[in-house]
C-alpha positions in Angstrom: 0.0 0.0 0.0 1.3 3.5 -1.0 1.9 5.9 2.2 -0.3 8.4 0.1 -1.9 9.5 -3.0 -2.5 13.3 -4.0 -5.9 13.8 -6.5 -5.6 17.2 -7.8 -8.2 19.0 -10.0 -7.6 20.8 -12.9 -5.5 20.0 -15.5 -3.8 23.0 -16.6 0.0 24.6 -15.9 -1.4 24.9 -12.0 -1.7 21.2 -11.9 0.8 19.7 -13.3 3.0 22.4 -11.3 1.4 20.7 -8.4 2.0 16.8 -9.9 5.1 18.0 -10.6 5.8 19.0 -7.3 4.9 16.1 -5.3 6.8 14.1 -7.4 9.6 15.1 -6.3 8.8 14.8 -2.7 8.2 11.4 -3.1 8.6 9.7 -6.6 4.6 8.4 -7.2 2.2 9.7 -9.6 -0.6 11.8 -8.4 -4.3 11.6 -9.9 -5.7 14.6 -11.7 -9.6 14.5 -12.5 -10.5 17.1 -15.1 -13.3 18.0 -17.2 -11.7 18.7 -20.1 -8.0 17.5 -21.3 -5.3 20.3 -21.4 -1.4 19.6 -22.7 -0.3 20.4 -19.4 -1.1 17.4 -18.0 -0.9 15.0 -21.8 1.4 11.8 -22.2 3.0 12.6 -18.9 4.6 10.0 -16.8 4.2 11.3 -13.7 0.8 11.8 -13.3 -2.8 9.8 -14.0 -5.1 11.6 -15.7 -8.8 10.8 -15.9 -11.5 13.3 -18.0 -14.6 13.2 -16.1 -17.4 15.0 -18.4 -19.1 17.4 -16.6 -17.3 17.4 -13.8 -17.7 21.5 -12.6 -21.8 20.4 -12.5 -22.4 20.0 -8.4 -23.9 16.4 -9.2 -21.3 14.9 -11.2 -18.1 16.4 -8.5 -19.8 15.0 -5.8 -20.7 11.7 -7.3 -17.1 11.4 -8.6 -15.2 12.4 -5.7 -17.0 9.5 -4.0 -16.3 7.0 -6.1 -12.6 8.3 -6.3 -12.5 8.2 -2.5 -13.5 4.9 -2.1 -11.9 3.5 -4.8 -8.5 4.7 -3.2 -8.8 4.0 0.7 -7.2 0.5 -0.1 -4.7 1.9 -2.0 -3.0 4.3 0.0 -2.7 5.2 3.8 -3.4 8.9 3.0 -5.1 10.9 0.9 -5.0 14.3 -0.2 -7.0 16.3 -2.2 -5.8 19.7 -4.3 -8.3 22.0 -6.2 -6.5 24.2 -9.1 -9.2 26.5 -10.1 -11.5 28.7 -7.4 -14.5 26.7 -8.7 -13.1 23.3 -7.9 -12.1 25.0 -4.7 -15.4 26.3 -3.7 -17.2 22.7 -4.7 -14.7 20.9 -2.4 -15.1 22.9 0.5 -19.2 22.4 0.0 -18.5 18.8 0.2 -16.1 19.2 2.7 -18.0 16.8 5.2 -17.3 14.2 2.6 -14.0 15.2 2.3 -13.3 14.5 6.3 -13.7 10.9 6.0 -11.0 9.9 3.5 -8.6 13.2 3.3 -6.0 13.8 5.7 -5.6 17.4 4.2 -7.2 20.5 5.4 -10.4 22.0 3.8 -11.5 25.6 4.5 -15.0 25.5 6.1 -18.0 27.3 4.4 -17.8 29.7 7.4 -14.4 31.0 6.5 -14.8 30.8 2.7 -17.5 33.4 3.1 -15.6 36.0 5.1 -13.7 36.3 1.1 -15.4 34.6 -1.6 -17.1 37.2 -2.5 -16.0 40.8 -3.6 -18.4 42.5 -0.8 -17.1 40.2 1.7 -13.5 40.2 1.2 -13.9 44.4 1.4 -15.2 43.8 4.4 -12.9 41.7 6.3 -10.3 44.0 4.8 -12.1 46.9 6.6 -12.1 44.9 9.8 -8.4 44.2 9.9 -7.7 47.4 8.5 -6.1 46.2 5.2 -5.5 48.6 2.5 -8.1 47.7 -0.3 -9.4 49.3 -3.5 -12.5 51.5 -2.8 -15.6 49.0 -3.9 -19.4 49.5 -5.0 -21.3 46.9 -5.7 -23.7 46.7 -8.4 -26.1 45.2 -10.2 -25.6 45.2 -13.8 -29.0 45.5 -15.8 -29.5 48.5 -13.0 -26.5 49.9 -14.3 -27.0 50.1 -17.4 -27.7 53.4 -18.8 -26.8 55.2 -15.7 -25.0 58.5 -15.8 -23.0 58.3 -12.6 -19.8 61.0 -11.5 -17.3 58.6 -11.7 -12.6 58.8 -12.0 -11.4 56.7 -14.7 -10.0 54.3 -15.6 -12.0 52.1 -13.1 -12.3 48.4 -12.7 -14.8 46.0 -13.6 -15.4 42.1 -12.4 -18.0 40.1 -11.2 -18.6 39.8 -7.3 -17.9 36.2 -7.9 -15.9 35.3 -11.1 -16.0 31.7 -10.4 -19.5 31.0 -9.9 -21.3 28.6 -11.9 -23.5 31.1 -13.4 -20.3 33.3 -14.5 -18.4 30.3 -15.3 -20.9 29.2 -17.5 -22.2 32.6 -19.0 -21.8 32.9 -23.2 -20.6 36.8 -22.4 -18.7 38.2 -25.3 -15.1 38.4 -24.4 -15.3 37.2 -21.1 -13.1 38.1 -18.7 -11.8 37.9 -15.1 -11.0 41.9 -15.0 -12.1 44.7 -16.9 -10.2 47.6 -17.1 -12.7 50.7 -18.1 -11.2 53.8 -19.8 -14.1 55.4 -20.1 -18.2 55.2 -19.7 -18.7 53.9 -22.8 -16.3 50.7 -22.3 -18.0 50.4 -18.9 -22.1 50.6 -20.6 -20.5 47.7 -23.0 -19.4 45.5 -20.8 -22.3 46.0 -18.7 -24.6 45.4 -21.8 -22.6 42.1 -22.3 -23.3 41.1 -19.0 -27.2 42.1 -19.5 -27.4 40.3 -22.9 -26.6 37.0 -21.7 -28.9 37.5 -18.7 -25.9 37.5 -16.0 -27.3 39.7 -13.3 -25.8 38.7 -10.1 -23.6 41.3 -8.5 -20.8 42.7 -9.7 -18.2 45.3 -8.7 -16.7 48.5 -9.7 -13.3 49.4 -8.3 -11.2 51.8 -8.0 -8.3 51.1 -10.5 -4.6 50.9 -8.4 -2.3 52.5 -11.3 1.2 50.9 -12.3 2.1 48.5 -14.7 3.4 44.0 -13.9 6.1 46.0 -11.7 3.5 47.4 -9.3 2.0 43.3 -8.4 2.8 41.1 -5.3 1.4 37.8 -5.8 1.1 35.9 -2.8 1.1 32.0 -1.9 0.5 30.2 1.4 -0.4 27.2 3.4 -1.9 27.1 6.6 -1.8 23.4 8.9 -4.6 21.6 10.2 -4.5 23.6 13.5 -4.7 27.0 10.8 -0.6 27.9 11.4 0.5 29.5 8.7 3.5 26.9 7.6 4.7 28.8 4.6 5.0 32.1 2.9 6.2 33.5 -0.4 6.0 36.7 -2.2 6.6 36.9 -6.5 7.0 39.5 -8.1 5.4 39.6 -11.8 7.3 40.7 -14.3 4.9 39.6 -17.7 1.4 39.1 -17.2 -1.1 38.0 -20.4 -2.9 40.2 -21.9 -5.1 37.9 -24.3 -8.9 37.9 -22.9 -8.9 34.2 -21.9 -5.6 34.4 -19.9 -6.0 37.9 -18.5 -5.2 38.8 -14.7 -3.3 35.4 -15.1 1.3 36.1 -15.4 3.9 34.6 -18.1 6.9 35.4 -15.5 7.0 36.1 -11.6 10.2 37.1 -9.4 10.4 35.6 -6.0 11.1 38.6 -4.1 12.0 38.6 -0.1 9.0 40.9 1.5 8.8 39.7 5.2 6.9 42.3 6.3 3.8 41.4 3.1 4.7 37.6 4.4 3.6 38.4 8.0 0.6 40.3 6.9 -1.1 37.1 4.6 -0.3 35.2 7.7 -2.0 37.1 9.5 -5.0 37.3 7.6 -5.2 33.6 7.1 -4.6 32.8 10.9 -7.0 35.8 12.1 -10.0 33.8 10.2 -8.9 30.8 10.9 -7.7 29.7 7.7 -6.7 26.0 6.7 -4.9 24.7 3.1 -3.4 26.3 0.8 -3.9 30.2 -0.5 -3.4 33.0 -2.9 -3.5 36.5 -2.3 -3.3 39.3 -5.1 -1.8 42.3 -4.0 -1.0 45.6 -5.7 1.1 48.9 -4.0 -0.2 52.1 -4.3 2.1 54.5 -6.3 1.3 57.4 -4.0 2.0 56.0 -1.1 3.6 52.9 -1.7 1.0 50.5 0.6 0.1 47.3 -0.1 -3.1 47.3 -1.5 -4.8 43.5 -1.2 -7.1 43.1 -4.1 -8.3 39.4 -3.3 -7.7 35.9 -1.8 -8.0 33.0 -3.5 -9.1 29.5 -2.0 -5.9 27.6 -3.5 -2.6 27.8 -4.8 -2.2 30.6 -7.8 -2.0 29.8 -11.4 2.0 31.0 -10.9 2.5 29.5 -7.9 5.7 27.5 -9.3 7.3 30.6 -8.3 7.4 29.1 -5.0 9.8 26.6 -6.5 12.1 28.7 -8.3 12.9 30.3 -4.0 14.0 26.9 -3.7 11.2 26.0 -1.3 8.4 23.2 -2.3 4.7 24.8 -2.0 3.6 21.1 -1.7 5.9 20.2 0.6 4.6 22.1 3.6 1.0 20.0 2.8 2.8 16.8 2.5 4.9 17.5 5.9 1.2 18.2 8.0 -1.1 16.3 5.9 0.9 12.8 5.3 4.4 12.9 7.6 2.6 14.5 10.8 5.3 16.9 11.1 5.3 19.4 14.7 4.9 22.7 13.6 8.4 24.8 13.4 7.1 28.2 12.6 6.7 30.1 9.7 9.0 29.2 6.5 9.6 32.7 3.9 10.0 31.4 0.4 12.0 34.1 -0.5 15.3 33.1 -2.3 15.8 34.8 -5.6 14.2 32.9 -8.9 12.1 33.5 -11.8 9.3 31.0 -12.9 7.9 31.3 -16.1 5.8 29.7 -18.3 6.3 30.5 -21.7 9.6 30.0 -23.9 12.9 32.6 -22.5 12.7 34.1 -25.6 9.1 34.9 -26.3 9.3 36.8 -22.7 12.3 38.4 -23.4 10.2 40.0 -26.3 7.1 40.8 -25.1 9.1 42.4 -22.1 11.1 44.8 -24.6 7.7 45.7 -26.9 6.0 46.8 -23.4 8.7 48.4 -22.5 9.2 46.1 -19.2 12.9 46.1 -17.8 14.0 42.5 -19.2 17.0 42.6 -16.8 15.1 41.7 -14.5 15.5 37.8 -15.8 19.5 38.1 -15.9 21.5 37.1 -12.9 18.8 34.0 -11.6 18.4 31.2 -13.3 14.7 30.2 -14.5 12.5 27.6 -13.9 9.4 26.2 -15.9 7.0 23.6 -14.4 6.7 22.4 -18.6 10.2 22.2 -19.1 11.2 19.5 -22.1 14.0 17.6 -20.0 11.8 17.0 -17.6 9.0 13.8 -17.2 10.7 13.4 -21.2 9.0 10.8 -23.5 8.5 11.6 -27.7 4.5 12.3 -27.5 5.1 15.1 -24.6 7.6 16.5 -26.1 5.9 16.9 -29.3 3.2 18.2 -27.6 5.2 21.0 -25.9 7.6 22.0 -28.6 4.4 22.3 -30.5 3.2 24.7 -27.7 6.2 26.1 -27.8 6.5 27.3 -30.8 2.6 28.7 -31.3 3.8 30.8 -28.6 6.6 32.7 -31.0 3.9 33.2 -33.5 0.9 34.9 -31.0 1.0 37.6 -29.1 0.5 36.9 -25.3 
């Protein structure tokens, strides 16, 4: 019998960062359930892939994480369980009592996930801890619409929830995580979008934090079963995307040593009583150079590999609490220097230099990459990411 098996869910960059990860802790394959197939996670060796159809409906998660469960308790002393996406996130902590009787990992319970799954809610727990955070109104979009209102741009735009079922699954044209508003009329479009598809659940407008990839903190952490923050580490973007589908989502992070942001996610998580992993976005103000917390996310980020490029293992601080029992030590700071990125050196380098981003900023510090070729090597992955490769040289991203 294996000492433990790791399901993650998702199958994109996030999760094979994460398969990736616990391999090396321990040298067995984990199992990633996904709806749909993504070459992240194709013809790779250490991992188990299975497409479950349907598998962001309620129904069909619950039903399969069951049967998964079950399937595996004679297979492995522990289990763990790792969501990749907010949505996965927020159906695994609704089915967290299920999750209790097989996984040895944390969930977050629905108590704390409201405090922040929201946009309204994490404004107020910001408020309440006195956390710098972007000045909010909640809205509803058909209201909106038409409005003449006195308002600064450019402003922010985003749903309250941008992973909810009904967002997730809206047909909205050019559907995004964030929109950035010049003006009125590219807010009333994107609010007629929103109408036109019949999405009318609450959105927000914010007040847009200027500065370009240079002004982002990205932040990742996991808290123990007790809710001790474990460990803590602070990136740096230096590219993010700027294609609808991938936008608010970064090509290239830093790790950057910031104790004093470290201590203040901590404090966050531990002050609500916060178990598992965590991402926070953060932003600092150009006028006063504050950190201005713009969200925190149920799971590890899309960039969390970042993590890995300090030297430290994101997963590792799980596997220590969840599977080895490990006494609690105190608070590890990821914060050797290291670039992760997830696109080709090159491609980077140039779409630093067209936005006018310093590209020094890659020199001195070797990079890693989560899909790098030498690694988990075998002729029908490496076609598929030298394929991936290259249709990145020939799109802008």
């Amino acid at each position: 019998m294996r000492r433990h098996i790791a399901i993650i869910l998702g199958s994109d960059e996030n999760a094979y960062g994460c398969a990736r990860m616990l391999y090396e802790l321990e040298a067995e394959r984990s199992l990633v359930l996904c709806a749909k197939a993504l070459p992240a996670t194709s013809h790779s060796g250490i991992l188990e892939r299975r497409v479950i159809p349907e598998l962001d409906s309620p129904s069909v998660f619950r039903r399969t994480l069951e049967h998964t469960f079950k399937s595996l308790k004679n297979v492995a002393e522990r289990i763990t369980v790792i969501p990749c996406s907010d949505y996965y996130a927020e159906l695994l902590i609704k089915n967290r009592a299920l999750c209790e009787k097989y996984v040895s990992n944390p969930i977050p319970t629905e108590r704390c996930y409201e405090r922040f799954s929201t946009k309204a809610a994490f404004k107020r727990l910001c408020e309440e801890l006195e956390i710098s955070h972007p000045k909010t109104e909640i809205i509803i979009p058909s209201a909106e619409l038409g409005q003449k209102k006195e308002r600064s741009f450019p402003l922010v735009l985003k749903p309250s929830n941008s992973n909810s079922f009904e967002y997730l699954h809206s047909k909205i044209e050019n559907k995004r995580k964030v929109y950035i508003c010049e003006n009125d009329g590219e807010l009333q479009k994107a609010l007629e979008d929103f109408a036109l598809e019949g999405y009318n659940l609450p959105a927000v407008i914010q007040e847009y934090i200027g500065g370009d990839e240079r002004s982002y903190r990205v932040v990742n952490a996991y808290c123990d079963r007790e809710g001790r923050a474990r460990i803590v580490g602070v990136g740096r973007p230096l590219l993010e995307y700027k294609n609808h589908a991938m936008i608010g989502n970064y090509a290239a992070v830093r790790s950057v040593k910031d104790r004093k942001l470290c201590d203040i996610a901590a404090r966050i998580l531990e002050k609500i009583g916060y178990v598992g992993f965590a991402n926070f976005d953060v932003k600092i103000a150009p006028e006063t150079n504050d950190y201005v917390f713009l969200e925190l996310n149920p799971r590890q980020g899309r960039s969390s590999y970042y993590v890995r490029a300090s030297g430290e293992n994101l997963m590792g601080a799980m596997y220590e609490d969840a599977v080895l029992d490990k006494e609690y030590t105190g608070l590890r700071y990821a914060e050797e220097d290291g670039v992760w990125i997830n696109e080709p050196i090159g491609v980077i380098r140039r779409e630093m230099n067209e936005r006018g981003l310093p590209s020094d900023d890659l020199d001195g510090v070797s990079a890693v990459r989560a899909l790098s070729l030498g690694y988990d090597f075998n002729i029908p992955r490496a076609f598929t990411l030298i394929r991936r490769n290259l249709g990145a040289y020939t799109r802008k991203i």
